[in-house]
N, C-alpha and C positions, 0 to 999 in steps of 0.2 A: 116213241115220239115220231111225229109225224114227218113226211121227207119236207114240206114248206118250212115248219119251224125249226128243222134243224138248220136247213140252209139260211134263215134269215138270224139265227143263233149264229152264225159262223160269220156271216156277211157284214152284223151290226157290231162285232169283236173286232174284224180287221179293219174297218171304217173308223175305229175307236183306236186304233194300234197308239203306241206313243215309243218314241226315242227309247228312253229307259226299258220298255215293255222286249222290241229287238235285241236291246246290248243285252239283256235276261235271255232271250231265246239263244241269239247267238253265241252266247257263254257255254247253255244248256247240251248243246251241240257241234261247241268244239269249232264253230266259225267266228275265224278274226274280221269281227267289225267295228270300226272307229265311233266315238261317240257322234263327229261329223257325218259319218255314212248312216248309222241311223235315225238322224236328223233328217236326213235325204230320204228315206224311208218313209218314217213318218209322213214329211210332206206330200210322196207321191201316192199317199193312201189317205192319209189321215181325210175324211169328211169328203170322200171322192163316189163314193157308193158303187167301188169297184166290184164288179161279181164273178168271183175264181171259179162258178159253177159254168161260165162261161169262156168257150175254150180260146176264143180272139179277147178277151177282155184279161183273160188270165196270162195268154203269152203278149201280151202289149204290157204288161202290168211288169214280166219276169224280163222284158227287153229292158224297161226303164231303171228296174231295182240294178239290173248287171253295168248298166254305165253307171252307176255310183257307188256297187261295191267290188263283188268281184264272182267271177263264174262261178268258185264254188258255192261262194253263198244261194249264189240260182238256185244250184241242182238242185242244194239242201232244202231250199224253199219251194220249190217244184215239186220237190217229193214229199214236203207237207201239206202241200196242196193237193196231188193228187189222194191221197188217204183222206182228207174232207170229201173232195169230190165223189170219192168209190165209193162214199156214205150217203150221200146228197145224191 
């Protein structure tokens, strides 16, 4: 697959994230997040056509997710982030 369509595969995914979709990952992964923090989530993605391929757009993105959940959930989304990215 080509590097354009993977990256726009992963782009048009977390442009789509949804509340339910978070409390799933964060389950998956052993990070405590409130059904209100991934409401907060969602909104600060959801239909923003944020691009984590972008290294100011991706740490503006992990400043806003950590005021409404909490550090570790950064790292741990940081470090899902980079593994798209190392692909992309």
């Amino acid at each position: 697959m080509g590097v354009i369509l993977f990256q726009k595969i992963v782009l048009q995914r977390l442009n789509q994230v949804t509340a339910d979709e978070v409390l799933k990952y964060a389950k998956q992964y052993g990070i405590h997040v409130t059904r209100k923090q991934a409401l907060e989530v969602e909104k600060l993605v959801n239909g923003k056509n944020i691009n984590i391929f972008n290294e100011k757009e991706r740490n503006k993105l992990l400043s806003q997710v950590e005021a409404v959940t909490s550090k570790e959930a950064v790292q741990l989304l940081n470090r899902l982030f980079e593994q798209y990215v190392s692909r992309g």
